[in-house]
C-alpha positions as a Markdown table, in Angstrom:
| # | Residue | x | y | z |
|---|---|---|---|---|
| 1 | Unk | 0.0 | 0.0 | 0.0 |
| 2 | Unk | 1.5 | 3.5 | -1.1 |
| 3 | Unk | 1.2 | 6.4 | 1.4 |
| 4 | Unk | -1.4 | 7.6 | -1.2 |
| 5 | Unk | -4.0 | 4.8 | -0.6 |
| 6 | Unk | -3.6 | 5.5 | 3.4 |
| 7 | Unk | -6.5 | 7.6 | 4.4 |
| 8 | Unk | -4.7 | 10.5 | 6.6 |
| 9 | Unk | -7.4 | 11.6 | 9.1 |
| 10 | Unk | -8.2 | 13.0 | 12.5 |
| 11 | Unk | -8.0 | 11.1 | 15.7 |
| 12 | Unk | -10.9 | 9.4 | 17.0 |
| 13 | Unk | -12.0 | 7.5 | 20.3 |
| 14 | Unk | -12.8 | 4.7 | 18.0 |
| 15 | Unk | -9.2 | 4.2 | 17.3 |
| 16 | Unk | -8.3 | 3.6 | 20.7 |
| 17 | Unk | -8.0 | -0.4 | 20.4 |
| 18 | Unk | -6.4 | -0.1 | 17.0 |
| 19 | Unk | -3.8 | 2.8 | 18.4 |
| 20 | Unk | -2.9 | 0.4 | 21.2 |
| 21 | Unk | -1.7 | -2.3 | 18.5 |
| 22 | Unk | 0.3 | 0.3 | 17.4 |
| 23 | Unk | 1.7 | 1.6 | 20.5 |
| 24 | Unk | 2.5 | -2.3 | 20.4 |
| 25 | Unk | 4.5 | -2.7 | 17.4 |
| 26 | Unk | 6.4 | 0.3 | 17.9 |
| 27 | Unk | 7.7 | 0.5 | 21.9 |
| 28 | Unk | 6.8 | -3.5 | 22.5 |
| 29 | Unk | 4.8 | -2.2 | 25.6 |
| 30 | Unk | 0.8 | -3.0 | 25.7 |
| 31 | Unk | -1.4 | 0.0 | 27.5 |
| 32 | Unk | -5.0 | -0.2 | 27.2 |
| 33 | Unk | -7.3 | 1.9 | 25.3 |
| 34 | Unk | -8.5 | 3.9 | 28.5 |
| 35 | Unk | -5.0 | 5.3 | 28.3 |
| 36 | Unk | -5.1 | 6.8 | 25.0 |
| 37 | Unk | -8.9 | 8.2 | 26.3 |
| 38 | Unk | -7.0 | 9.3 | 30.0 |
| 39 | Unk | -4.1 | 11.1 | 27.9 |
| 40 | Unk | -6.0 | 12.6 | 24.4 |
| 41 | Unk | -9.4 | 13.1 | 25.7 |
| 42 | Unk | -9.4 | 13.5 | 29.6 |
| 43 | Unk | -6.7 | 16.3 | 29.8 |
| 44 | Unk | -8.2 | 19.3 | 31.5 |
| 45 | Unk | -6.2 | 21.9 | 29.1 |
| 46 | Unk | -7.9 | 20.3 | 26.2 |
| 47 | Unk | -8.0 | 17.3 | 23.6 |
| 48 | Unk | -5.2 | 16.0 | 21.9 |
| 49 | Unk | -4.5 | 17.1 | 17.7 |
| 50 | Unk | -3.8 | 14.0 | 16.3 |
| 51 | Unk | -4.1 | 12.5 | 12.6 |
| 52 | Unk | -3.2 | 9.3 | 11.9 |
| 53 | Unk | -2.7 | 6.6 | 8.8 |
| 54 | Unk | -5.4 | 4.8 | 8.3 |
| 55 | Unk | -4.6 | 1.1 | 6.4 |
| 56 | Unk | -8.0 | 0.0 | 6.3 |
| 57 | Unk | -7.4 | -3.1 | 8.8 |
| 58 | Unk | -4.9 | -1.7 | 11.2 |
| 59 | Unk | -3.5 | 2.4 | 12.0 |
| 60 | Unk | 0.2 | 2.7 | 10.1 |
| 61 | Unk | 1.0 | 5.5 | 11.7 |
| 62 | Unk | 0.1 | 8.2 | 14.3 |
| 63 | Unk | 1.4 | 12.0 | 15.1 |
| 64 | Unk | -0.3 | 14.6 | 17.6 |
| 65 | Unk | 0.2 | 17.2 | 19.8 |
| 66 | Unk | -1.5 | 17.7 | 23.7 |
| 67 | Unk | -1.9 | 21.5 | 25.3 |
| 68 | Unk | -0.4 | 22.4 | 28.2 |
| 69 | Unk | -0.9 | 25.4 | 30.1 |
| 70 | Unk | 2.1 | 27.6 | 30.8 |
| 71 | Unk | 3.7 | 30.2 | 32.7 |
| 72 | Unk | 5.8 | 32.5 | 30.6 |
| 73 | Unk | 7.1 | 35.5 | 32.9 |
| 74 | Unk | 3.9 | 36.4 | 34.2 |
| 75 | Unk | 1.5 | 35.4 | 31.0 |
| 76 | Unk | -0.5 | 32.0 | 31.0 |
| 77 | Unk | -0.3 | 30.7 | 27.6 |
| 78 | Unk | -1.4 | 27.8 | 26.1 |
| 79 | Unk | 1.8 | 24.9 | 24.8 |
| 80 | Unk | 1.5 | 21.9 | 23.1 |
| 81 | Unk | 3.9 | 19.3 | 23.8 |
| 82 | Unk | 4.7 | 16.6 | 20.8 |
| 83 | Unk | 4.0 | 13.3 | 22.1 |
| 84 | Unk | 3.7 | 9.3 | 20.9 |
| 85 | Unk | 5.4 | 9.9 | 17.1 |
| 86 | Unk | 4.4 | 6.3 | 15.9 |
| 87 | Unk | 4.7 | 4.0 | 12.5 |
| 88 | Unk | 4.9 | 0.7 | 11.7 |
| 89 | Unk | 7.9 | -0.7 | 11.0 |
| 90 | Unk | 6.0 | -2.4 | 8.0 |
| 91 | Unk | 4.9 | 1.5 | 7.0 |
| 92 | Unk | 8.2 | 3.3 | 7.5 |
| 93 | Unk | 10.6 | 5.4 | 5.3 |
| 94 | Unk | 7.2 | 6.3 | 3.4 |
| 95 | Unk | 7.2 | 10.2 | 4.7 |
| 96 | Unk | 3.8 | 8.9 | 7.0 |
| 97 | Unk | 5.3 | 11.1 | 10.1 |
| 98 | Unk | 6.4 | 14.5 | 8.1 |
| 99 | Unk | 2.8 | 14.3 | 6.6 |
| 100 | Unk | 0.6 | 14.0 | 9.9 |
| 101 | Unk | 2.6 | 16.7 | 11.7 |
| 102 | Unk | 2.2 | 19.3 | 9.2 |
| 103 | Unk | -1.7 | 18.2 | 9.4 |
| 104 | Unk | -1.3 | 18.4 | 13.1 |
| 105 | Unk | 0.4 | 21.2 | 13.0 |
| 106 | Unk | -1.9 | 23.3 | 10.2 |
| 107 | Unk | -4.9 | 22.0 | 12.9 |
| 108 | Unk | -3.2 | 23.9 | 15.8 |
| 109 | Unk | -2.6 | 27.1 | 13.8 |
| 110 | Unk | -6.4 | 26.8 | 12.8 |
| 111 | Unk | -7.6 | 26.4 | 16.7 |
| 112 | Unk | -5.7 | 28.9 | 18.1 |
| 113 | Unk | -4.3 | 31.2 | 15.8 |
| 114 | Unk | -0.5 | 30.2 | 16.8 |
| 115 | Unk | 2.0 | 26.9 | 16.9 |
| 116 | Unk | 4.3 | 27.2 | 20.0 |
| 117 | Unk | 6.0 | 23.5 | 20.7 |
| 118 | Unk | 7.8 | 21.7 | 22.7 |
| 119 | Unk | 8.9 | 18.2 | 22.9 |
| 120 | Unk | 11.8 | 15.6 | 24.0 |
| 121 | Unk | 12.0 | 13.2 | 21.3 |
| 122 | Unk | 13.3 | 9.6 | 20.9 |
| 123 | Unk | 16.5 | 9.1 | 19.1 |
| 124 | Unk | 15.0 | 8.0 | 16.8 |
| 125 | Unk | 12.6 | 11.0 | 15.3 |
| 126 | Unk | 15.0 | 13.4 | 16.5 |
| 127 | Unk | 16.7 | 13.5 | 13.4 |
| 128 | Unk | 12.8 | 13.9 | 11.7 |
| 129 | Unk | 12.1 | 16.4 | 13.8 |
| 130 | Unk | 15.3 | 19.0 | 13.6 |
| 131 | Unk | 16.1 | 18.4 | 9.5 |
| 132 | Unk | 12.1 | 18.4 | 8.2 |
| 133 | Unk | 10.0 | 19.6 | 10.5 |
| 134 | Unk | 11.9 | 23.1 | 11.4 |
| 135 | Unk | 12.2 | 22.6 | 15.1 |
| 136 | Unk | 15.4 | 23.4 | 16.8 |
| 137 | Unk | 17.4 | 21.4 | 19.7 |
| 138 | Unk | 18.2 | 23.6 | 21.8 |
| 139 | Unk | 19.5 | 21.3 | 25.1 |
| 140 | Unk | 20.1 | 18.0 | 26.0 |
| 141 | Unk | 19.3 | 17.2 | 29.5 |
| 142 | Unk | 22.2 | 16.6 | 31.9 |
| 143 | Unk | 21.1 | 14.0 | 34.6 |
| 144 | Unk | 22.5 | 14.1 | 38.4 |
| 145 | Unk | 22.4 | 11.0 | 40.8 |
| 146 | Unk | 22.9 | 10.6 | 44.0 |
| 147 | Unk | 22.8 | 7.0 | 46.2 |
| 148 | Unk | 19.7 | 6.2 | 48.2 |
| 149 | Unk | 21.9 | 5.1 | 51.0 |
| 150 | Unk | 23.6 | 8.4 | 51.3 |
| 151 | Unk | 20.8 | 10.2 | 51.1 |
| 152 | Unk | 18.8 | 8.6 | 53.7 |
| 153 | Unk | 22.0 | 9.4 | 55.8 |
| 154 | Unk | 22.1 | 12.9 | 55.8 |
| 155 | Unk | 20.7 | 15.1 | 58.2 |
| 156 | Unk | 19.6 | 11.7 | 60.5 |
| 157 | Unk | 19.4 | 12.3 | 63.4 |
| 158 | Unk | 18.3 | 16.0 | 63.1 |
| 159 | Unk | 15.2 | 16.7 | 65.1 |
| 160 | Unk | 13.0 | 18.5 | 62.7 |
| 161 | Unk | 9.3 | 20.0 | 62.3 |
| 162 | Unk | 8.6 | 18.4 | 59.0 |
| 163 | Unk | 6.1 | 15.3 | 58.6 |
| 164 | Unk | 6.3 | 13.8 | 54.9 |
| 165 | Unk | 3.3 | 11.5 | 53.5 |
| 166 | Unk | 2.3 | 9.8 | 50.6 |
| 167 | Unk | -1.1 | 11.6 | 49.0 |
| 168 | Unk | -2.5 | 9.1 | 46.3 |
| 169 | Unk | -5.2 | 11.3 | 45.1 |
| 170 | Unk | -6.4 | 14.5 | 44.6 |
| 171 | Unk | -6.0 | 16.6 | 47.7 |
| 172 | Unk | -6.8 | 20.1 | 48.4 |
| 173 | Unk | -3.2 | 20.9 | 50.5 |
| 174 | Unk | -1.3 | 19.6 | 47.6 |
| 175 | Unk | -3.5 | 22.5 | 45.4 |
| 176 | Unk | -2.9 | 24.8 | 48.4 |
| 177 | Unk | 1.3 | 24.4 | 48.1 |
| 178 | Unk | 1.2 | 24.7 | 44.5 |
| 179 | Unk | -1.0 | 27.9 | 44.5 |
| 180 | Unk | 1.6 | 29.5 | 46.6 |
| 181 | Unk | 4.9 | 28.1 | 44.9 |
| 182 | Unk | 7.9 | 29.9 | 44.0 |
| 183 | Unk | 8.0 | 31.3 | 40.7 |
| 184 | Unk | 10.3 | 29.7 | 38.2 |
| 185 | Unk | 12.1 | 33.2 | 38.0 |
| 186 | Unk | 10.2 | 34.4 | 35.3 |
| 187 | Unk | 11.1 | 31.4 | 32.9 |
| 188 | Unk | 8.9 | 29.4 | 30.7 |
| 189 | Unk | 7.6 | 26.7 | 32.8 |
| 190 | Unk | 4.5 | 24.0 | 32.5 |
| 191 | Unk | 1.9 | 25.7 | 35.0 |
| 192 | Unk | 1.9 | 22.2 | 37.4 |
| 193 | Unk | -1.3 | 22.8 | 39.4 |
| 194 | Unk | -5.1 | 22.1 | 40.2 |
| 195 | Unk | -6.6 | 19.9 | 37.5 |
| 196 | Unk | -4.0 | 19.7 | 35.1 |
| 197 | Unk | -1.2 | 18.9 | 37.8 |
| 198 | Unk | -4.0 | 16.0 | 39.3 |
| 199 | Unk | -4.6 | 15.0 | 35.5 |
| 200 | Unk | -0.8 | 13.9 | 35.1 |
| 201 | Unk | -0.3 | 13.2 | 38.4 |
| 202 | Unk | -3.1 | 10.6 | 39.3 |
| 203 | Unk | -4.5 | 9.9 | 36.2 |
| 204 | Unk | -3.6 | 6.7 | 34.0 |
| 205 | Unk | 0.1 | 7.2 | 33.8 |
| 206 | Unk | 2.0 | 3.6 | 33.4 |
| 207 | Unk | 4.8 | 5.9 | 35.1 |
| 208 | Unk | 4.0 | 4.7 | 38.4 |
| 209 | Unk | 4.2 | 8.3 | 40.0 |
| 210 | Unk | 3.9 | 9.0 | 43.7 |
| 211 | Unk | 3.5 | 12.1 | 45.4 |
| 212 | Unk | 4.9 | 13.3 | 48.8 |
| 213 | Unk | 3.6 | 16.3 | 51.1 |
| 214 | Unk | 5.8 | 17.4 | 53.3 |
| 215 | Unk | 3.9 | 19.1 | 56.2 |
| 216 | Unk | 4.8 | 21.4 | 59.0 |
| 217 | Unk | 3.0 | 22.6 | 62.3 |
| 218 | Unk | 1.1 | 25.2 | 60.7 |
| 219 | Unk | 0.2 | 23.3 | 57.2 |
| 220 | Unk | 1.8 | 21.9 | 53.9 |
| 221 | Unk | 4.4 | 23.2 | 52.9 |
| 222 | Unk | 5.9 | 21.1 | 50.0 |
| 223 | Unk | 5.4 | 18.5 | 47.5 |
| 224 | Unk | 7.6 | 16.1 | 45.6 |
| 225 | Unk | 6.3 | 13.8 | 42.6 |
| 226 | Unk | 8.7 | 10.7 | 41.7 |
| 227 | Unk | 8.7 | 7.5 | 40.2 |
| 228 | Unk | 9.8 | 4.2 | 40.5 |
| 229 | Unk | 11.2 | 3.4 | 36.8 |
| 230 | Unk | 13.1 | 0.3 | 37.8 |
| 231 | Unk | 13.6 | -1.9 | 40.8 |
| 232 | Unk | 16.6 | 0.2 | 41.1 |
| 233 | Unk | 16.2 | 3.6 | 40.6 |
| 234 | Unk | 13.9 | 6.4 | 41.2 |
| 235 | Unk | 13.1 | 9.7 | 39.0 |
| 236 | Unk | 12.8 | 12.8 | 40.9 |
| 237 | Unk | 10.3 | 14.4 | 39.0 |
| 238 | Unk | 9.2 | 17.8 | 40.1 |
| 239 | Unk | 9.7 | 19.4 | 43.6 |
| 240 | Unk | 8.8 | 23.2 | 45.1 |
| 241 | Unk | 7.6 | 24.4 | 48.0 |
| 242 | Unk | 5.7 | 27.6 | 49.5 |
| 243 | Unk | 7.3 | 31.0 | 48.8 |
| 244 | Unk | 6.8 | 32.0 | 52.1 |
| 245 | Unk | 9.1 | 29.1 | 53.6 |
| 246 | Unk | 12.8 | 28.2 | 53.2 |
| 247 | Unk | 13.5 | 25.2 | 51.4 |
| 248 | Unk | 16.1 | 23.8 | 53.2 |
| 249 | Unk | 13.1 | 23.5 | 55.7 |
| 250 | Unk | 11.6 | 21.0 | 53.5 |
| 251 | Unk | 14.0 | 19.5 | 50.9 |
| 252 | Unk | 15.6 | 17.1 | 53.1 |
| 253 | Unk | 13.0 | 15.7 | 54.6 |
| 254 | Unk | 11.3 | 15.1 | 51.0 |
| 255 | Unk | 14.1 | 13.2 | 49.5 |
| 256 | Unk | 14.8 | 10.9 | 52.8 |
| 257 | Unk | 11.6 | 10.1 | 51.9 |
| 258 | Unk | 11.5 | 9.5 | 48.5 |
| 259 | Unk | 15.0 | 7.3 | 48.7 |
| 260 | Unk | 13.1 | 5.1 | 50.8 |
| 261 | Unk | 12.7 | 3.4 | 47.1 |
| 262 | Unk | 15.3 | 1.8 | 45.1 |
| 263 | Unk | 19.1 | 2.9 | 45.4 |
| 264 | Unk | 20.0 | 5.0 | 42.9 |
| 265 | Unk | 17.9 | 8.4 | 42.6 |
| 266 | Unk | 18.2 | 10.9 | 39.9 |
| 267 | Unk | 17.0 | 14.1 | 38.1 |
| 268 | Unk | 17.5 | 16.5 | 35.4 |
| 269 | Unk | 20.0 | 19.5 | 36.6 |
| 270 | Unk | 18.1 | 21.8 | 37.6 |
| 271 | Unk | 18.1 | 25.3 | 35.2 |
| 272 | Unk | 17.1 | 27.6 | 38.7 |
| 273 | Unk | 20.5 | 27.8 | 40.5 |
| 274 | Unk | 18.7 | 27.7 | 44.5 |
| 275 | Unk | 16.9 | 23.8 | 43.7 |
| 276 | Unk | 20.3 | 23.1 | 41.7 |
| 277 | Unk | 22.2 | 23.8 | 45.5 |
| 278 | Unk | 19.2 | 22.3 | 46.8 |
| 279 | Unk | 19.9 | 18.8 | 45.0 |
| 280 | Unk | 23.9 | 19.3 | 45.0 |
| 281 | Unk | 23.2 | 19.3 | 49.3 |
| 282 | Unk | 21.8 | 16.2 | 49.3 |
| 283 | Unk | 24.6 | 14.5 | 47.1 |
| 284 | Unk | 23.3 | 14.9 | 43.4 |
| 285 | Unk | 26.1 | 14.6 | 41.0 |
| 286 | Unk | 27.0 | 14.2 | 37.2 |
| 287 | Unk | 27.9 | 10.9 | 37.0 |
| 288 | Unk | 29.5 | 8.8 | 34.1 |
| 289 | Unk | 29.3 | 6.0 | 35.6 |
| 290 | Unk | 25.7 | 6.2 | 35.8 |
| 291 | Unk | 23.6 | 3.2 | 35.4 |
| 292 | Unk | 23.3 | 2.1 | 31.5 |
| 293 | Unk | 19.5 | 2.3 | 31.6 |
| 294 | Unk | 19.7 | 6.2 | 32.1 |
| 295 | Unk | 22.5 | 6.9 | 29.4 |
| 296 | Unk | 20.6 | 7.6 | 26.7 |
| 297 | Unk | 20.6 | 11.3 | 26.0 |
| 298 | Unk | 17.2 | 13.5 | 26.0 |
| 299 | Unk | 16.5 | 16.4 | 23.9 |
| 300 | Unk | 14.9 | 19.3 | 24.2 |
| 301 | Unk | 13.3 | 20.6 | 21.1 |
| 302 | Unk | 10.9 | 23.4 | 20.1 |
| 303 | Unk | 9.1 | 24.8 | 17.3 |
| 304 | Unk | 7.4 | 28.3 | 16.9 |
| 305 | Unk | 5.7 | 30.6 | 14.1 |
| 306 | Unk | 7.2 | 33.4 | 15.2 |
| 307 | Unk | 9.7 | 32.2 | 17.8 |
| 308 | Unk | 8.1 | 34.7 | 20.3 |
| 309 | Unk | 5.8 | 33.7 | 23.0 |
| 310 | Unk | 4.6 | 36.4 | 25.3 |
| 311 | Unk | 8.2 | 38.0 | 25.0 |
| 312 | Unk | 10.2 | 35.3 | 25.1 |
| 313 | Unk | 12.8 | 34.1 | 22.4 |
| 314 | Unk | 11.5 | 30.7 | 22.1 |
| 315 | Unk | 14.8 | 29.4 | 20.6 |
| 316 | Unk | 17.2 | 30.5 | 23.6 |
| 317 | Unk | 17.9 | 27.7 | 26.2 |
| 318 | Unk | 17.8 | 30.5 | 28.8 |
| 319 | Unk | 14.2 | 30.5 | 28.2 |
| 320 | Unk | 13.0 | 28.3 | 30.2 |
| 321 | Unk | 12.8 | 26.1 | 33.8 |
| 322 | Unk | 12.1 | 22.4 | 33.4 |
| 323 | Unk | 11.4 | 19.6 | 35.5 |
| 324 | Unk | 11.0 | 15.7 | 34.6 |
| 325 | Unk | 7.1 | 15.8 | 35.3 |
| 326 | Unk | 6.6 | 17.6 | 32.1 |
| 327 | Unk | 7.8 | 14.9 | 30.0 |
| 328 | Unk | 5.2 | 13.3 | 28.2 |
């Protein structure tokens, strides 16, 4: 079948089952089709653009985009983040993925009147991305571990304020700390909080994600996300805490608790310099000699009309604040 005969279309809920064969083929993991409805339909910032190849008895290939709301400086805007690029290997080489994101894309332009991306690619459709697609790498991620077993050791002993427990649902004190978070220091940052944070968070991840509150006398004052993504090791995926209170307060506290799990944790390096000494305090370091599982680099790529949003050069690493939890 030429890419001709595929029918190129919009997404719909009745490809679920046929985009989880696909999923299939192309990352060898199963999910089921409530996770395509959780991540393309359920998301509080809207529904997913999508197109896909349609072979008649079975999808070829799939390409779409999810918004996110974000803070940039002081202006919510709205973000899509490129997610799930997907053909089958019997469909590939057949320009099926330049195609559907120029749909996709052309479909975003026509909703909202602009195209500002992001996205962290595979290794794969990096290469797709950067040389046909126009976006632009502008970082790879550096990681930082740290042992469990020193972790847990510092500060024990100290006789501190600070409760930490797991929340493993919505709940209104994790809403309160968010509301009242530091500010990325006017960077471009996903805006992690009330429905959208409780969508990713708690909603039909395969990430495993758990979520600590770390509590003192007079109410919560932090919150860590992080995941268990081997037997082994543990991804620290987004941290902050009230403006109004000092995060060596908290920080500790938060990751003894999270390296109750595994024995390696990790991160990305933080781009604000106060959680970077924040991490470097609890023994978070570049590492080489890293496990092999978290070698493989991740990029950070983005894509804009005008390579302006709300003031800021889109296309300048400086840009912006990341944390794990905004990966898709």
């Amino acid at each position: 079948m030429t890419p001709d005969e595929l029918a190129l279309r919009t997404l719909n809920a009745e490809d679920f089952g046929a985009l989880a064969d696909l999923f299939e083929s192309c990352f060898g993991i199963r999910v089921g089709s409530d996770y395509f409805h959780w991540k393309y339909r359920e998301n509080p910032a809207g529904s997913a653009v999508a197109f896909v190849a349609d072979a008649g008895d079975r999808l070829a290939a799939f390409y779409g985009v999810i918004p996110e709301p974000w803070m940039v400086g002081t202006d919510e805007v709205r973000v899509f983040q490129s997610m799930d690029t997907m053909t089958h290997p019997d469909f590939q080489r057949r320009g099926l993925f330049v195609r559907l994101a120029e749909l996709t894309y052309d479909q975003v332009r026509a909703q909202t009147g602009a195209c500002d991306l992001v996205g962290i690619p595979g290794p794969t459709s990096l290469p797709g991305f950067t040389r046909k697609l126009g976006w632009r790498e502008i970082f790879q991620f550096d990681l930082l571990t740290a042992p469990a077993v020193l972790i847990r050791a510092l500060g024990r002993g100290r006789r501190g304020r600070i409760t930490v427990e797991t929340v493993d649902h919505p709940d209104e004190r994790v809403h309160m700390v968010l509301r009242h978070a530091q500010n990325p220091g006017g960077k471009a940052a996903p805006r992690l909080e009330g429905d959208f944070f409780d969508w990713r968070v708690f909603g039909q991840s395969p990430k495993r994600l758990r979520v600590a509150l770390a509590t003192a006398p007079d109410g919560p004052v932090a919150v860590c996300v992080y995941g268990l993504t081997s037997r082994r090791t543990t991804l620290i995926s987004f941290v902050t805490g009230r403006s109004d209170v000092p995060p060596r307060v908290w920080f500790p506290p938060l990751m003894r608790f999270a390296a109750r799990h595994g024995t390696v944790l990790y991160t990305w390096r933080p781009q604000m310099p106060e959680l970077g000494r924040l991490f470097r305090s609890m023994g978070f370091r570049s590492n080489p000699l890293m496990p092999a599982t978290l070698r493989q680099p991740l990029s950070f790529i983005v894509r804009s009309d005008s390579w302006r949003v709300s003031g800021a050069d889109w296309a300048d690493a400086g840009s912006f604040s990341l944390q794990p939890l905004m990966q898709d």
